[in-house]
C-alpha positions as CSV (number, residue, x, y, z in Angstrom):
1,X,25.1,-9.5,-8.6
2,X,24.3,-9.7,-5.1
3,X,22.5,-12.9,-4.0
4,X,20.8,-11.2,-0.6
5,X,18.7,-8.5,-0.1
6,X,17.3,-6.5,2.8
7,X,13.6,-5.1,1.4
8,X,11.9,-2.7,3.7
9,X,8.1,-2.8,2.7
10,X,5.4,0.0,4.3
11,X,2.7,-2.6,4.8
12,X,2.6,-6.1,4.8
13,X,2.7,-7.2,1.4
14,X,0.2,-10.1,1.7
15,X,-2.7,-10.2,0.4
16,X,-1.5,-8.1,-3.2
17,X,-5.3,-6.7,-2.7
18,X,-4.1,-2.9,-3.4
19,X,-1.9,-1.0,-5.6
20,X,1.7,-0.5,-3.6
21,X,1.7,-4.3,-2.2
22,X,0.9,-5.2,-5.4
23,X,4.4,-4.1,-6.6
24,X,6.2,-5.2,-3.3
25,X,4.8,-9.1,-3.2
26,X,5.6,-9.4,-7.0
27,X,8.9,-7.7,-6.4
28,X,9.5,-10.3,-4.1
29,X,8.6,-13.2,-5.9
30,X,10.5,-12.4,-8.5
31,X,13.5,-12.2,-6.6
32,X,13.3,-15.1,-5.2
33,X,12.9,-16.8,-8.9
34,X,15.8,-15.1,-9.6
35,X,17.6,-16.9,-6.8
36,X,17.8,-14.0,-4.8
37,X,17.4,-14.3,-0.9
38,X,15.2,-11.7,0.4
39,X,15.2,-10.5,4.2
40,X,11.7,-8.8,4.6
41,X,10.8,-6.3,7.0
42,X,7.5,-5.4,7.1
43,X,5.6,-2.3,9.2
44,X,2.5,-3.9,10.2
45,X,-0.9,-1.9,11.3
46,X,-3.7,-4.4,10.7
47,X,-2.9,-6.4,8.4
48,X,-1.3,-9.0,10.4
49,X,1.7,-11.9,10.1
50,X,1.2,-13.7,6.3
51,X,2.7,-17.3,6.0
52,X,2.7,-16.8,2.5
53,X,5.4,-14.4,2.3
54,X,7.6,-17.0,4.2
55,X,7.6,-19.1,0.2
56,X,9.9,-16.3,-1.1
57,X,11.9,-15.1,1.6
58,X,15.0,-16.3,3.7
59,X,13.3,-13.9,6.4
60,X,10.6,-12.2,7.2
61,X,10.1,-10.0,10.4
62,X,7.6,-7.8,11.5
63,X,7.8,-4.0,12.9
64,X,4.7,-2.1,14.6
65,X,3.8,1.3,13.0
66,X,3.8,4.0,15.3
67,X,0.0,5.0,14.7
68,X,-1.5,8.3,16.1
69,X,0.2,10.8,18.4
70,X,3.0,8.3,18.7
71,X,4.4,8.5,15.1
72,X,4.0,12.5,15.0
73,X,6.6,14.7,14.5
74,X,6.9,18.4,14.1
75,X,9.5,18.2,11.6
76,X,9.1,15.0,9.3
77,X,5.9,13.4,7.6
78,X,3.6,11.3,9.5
79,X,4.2,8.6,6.9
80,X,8.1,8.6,7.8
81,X,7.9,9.4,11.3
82,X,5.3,6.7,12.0
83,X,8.0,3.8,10.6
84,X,10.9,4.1,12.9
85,X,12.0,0.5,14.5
86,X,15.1,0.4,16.3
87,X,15.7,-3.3,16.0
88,X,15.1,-2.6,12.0
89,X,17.8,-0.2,11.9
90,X,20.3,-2.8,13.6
91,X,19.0,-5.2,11.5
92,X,19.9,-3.6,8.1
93,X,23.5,-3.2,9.2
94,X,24.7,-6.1,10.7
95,X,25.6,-6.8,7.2
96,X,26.7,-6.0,3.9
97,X,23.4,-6.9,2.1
98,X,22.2,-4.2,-0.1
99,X,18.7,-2.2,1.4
100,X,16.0,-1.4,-0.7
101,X,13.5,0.7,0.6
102,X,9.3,0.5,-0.5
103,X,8.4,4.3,-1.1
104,X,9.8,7.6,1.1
105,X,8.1,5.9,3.7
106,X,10.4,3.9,5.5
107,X,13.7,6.1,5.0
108,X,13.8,6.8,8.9
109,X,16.9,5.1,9.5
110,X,18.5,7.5,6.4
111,X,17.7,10.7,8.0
112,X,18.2,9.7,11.3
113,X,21.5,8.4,10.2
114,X,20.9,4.8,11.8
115,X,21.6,3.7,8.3
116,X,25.1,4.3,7.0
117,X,25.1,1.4,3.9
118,X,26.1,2.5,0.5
119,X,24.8,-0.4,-1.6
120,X,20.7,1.0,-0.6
121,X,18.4,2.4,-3.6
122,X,14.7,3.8,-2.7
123,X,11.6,2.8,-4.9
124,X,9.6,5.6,-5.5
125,X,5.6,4.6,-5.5
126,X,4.7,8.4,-5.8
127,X,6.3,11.8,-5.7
128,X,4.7,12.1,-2.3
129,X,4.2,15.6,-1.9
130,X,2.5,16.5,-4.9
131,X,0.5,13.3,-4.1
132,X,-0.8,14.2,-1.0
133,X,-1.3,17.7,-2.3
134,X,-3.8,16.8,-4.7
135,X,-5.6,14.5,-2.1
136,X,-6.1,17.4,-0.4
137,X,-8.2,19.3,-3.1
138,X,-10.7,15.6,-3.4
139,X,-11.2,15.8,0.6
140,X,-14.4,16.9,1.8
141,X,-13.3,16.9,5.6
142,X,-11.6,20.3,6.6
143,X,-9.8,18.4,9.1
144,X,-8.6,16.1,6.3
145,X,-7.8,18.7,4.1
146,X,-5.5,20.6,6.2
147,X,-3.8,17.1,7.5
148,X,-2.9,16.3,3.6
149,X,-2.1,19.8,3.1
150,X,0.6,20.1,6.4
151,X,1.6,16.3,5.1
152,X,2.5,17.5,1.6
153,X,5.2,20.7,2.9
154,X,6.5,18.5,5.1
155,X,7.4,16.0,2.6
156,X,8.5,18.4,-0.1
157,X,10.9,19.4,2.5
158,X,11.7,15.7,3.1
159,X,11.6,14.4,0.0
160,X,14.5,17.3,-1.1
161,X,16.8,15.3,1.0
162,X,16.9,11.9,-0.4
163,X,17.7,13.3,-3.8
164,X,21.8,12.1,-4.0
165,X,20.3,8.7,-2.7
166,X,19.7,5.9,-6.0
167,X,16.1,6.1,-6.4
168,X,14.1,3.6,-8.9
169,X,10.7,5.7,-9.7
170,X,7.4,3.9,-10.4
171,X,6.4,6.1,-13.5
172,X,8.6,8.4,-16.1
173,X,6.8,11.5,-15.0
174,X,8.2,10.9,-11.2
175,X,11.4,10.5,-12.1
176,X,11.0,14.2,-14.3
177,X,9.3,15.8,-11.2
178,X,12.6,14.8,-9.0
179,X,14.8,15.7,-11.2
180,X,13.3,19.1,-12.2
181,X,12.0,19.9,-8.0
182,X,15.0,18.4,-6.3
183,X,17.7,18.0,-8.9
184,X,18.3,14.4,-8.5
185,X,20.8,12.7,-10.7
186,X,20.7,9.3,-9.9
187,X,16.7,8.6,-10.4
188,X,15.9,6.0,-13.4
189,X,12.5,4.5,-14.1
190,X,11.7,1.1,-12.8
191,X,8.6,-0.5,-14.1
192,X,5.7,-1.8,-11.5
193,X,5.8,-5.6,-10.6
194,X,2.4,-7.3,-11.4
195,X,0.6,-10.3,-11.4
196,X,-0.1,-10.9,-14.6
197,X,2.0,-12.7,-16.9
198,X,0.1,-12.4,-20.4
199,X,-2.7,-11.0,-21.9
200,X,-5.9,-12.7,-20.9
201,X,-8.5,-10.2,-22.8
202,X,-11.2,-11.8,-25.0
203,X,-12.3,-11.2,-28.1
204,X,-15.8,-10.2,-30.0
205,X,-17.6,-7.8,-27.7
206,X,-19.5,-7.3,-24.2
207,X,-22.3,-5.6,-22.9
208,X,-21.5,-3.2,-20.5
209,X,-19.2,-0.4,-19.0
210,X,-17.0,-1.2,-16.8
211,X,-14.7,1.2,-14.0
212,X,-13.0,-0.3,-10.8
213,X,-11.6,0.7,-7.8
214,X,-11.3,0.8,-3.8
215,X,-14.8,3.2,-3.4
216,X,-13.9,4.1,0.0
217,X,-10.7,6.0,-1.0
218,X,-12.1,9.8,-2.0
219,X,-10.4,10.2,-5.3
220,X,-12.3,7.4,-6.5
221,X,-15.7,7.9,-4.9
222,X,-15.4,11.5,-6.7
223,X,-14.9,10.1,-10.4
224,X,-17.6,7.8,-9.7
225,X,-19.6,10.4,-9.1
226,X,-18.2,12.3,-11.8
227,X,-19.0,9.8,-14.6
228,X,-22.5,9.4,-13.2
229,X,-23.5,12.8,-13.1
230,X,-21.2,14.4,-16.4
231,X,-20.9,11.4,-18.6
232,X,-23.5,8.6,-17.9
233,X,-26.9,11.2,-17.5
234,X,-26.7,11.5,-21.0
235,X,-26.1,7.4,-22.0
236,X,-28.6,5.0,-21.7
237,X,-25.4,2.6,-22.0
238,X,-25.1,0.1,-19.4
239,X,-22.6,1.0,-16.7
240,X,-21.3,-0.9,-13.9
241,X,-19.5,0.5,-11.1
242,X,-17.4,-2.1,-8.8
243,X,-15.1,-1.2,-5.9
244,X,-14.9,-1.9,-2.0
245,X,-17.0,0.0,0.2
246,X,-18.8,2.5,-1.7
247,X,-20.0,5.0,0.8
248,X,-23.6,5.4,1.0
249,X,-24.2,8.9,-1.0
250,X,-22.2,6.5,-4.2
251,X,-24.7,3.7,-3.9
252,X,-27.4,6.1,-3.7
253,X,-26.7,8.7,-6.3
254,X,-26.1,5.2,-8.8
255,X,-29.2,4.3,-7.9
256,X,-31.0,7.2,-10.0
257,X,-29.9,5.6,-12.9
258,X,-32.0,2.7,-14.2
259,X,-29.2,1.7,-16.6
260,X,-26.7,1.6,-13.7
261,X,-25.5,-1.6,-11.7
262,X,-23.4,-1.2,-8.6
263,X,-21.4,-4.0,-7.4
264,X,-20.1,-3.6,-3.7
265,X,-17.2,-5.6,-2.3
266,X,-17.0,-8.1,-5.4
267,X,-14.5,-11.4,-4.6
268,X,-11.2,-11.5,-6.9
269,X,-13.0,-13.8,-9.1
270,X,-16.2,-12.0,-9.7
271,X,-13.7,-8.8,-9.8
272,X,-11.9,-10.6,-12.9
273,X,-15.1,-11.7,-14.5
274,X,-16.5,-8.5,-14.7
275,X,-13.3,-6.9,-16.3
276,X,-13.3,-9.8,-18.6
277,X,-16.8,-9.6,-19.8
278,X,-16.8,-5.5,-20.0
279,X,-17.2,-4.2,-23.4
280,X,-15.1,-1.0,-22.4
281,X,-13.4,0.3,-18.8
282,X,-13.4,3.9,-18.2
283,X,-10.3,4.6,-16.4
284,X,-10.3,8.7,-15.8
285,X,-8.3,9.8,-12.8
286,X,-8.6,13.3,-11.0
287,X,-5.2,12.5,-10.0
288,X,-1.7,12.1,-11.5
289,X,0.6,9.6,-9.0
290,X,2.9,6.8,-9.8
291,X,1.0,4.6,-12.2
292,X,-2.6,3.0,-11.3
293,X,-1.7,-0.8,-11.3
294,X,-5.8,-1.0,-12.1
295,X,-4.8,0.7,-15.3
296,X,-2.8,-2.4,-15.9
297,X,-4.9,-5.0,-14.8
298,X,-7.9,-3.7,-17.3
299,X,-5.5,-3.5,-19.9
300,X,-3.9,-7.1,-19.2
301,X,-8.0,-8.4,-18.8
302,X,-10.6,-6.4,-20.5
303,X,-10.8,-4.9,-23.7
304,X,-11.4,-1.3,-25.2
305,X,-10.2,1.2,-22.3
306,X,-10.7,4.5,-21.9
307,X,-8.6,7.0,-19.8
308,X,-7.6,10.3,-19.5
309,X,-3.6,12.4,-19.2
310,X,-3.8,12.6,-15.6
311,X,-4.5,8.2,-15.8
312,X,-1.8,7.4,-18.9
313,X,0.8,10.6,-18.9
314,X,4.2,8.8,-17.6
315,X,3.2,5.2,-18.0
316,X,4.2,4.8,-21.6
317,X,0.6,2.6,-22.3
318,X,-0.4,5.7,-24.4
319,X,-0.7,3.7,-27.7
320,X,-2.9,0.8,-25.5
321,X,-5.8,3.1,-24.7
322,X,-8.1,5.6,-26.2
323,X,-7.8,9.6,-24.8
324,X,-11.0,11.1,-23.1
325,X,-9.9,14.3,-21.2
326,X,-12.9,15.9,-20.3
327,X,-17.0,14.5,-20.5
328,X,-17.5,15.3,-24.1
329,X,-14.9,12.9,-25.1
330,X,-15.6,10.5,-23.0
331,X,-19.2,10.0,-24.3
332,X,-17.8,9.9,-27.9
333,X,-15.6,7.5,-26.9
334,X,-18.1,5.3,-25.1
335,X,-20.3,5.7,-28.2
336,X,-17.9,4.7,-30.4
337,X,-16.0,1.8,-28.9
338,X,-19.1,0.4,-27.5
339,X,-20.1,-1.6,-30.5
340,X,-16.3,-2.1,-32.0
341,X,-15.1,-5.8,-31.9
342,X,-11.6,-6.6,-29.7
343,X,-10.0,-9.0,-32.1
344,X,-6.7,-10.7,-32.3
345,X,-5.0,-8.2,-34.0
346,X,-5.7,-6.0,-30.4
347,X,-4.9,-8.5,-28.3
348,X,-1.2,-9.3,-29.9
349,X,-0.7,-5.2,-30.1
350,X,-1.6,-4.7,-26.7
351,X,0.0,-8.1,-25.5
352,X,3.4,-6.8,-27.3
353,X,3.6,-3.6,-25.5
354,X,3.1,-4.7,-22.3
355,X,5.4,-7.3,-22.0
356,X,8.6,-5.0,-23.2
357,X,7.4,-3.0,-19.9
358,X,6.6,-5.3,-17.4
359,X,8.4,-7.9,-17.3
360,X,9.3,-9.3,-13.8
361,X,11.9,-11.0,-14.7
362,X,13.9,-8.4,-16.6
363,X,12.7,-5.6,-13.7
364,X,14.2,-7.6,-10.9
365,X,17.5,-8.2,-12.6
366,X,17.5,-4.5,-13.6
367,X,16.7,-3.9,-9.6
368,X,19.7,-6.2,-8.3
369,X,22.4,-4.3,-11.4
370,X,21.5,-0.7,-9.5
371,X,22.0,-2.2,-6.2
372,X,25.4,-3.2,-6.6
């Protein structure tokens, strides 16, 4: 096994405050448990230089993202064309380390063919084009819209050529969609890397409903809305709705309902004592991408949770959480978990199938055996 390791992260990884740097900043520290010295190069567009990462890595250096007309391109995706550094490139070959890539993202250097390594793998966080495509259909701006739309061909066409490169897929159903769409044969499934180490979730029962999430992204300002208005009219069961920067029409349209609470911008802690204290989390998601790493914090914290196939399908956390597909089942869900106790028995159930999954330790090993 290799004991160095070039990591080419999309974002700065620090603070883990959303879903892809969540998996990067664990993947890292994990490494570095493992002994492993990580080189870290990080595209950077507002997020700024983090002394933190410098704890778990040999090196850390910092590219700027070509943002705006800069990083466009005619014939690749924004999201590649955007992360080309020269010095990176050099970088990654000036020795034999092995490379791995965070996400389709920052595979310039492949298809420019600045990068000529062998030992590199690619971490899938979505398939990308069917991502983007669905994003699409949730946007309510027609400039948006087509942007997401022209962004999704183009990486279908991208994404086709990185298929004889080792790729280690976020979810089970990525690695099916690659192999079906662009006949890849050496895709495998590599779990998410995650904060939590064991299952905190409490026992007895809470008092409310609980769903999560960054407000300001559209998907999740639209199933806000859409448990408000198809599943929560109908309940007089205490909802809460918690996220970042909840756009004003959210706030409002929560507001016509007396039983709902709205909790803007809430701290980590106040974000972990809610999901604690919920008596169930409804999880729905209008789409299906990589897995939701809030799926796995509510099921590592809270207790009874609710989601839908779009949510679960790929994740193998099936058996954790009960199936609500349309607004029908959701409100029999929410009426019939609502006054069910969490006991120990569901905490050891759920604690046992999470850690065969996510296990950092075990991942990272599994992540240094395909690089070799």
């Amino acid at each position: 096994m290799a004991d160095h390791i070039h990591i080419v992260s999309f974002d700065v990884p620090f603070p883990a405050d959303y879903g892809g740097v969540v998996d990067v900043f664990y993947k890292v520290k994990a490494l570095h448990e493992l002994g492993i010295k990580v080189h870290l190069h990080c595209f950077e567009y507002g997020r700024g230089e983090q002394t933190e990462l410098e704890k778990y890595c040999a090196e850390v250096y910092y590219y700027t993202r070509q943002e705006g007309h800069k990083g466009f391109s005619l014939q690749l995706p924004y999201i590649v064309a955007s992360r080309n550094d020269e010095q990176l490139w050099k970088r990654l070959e000036a020795d034999n380390y092995p490379v791995f890539f965070e996400g389709v993202h920052c595979t310039y250097g492949l298809s420019s063919g600045a990068v000529t390594k062998k030992n590199i793998a690619i971490r899938l966080h979505n398939t990308e084009f069917e991502y983007y495509k669905q994003l699409g259909k949730w946007e309510t701006s027609l400039v948006r819209k087509a942007y997401m739309q022209h962004e999704s061909r183009l990486l279908k066409r991208y994404e086709a050529t990185l298929k004889d490169y080792r790729i280690l897929s976020i979810s089970q159903n990525d690695c099916s969609t690659y192999q079906k769409t662009f006949k890849a044969g050496n895709i495998s499934y590599l779990p998410a890397f995650i904060p939590n180490t064991i299952v905190t979730s409490k026992t007895g029962k809470g008092n409310f409903v609980l769903y999560h999430g960054n407000l300001s992204v559209a998907e999740n300002e639209k199933t806000a809305s859409w448990l408000l208005e198809k599943v929560f009219h109908e309940l007089e069961t205490p909802f809460v709705i918690a996220g970042k920067n909840p756009p004003d029409r959210l706030v409002e349209l929560a507001q016509k309902y007396p039983h709902t609470c709205m909790v803007v911008n809430p701290g980590e802690d106040e974000l972990n004592d809610l999901m604690q204290k919920a008596q169930v989390h409804v999880l729905p998601s209008m789409i299906q991408s990589g897995i939701k790493l809030k799926l796995l914090n509510a099921l590592f914290k809270g207790r009874h949770v609710i989601a839908n196939n779009a949510m679960l399908n790929g994740t193998g956390l099936e058996a954790a959480c009960q199936l609500a597909n349309n607004p029908t089942e959701m409100k029999y869900q929410i009426f019939r978990l609502f006054h069910k106790e969490f006991t120990d028995d569901d905490v050891q159930i759920r604690e046992g199938l999470l850690q065969n999954n996510f296990n950092n330790r075990k991942n990272a090993e599994q992540l240094m055996r395909a690089l070799q």
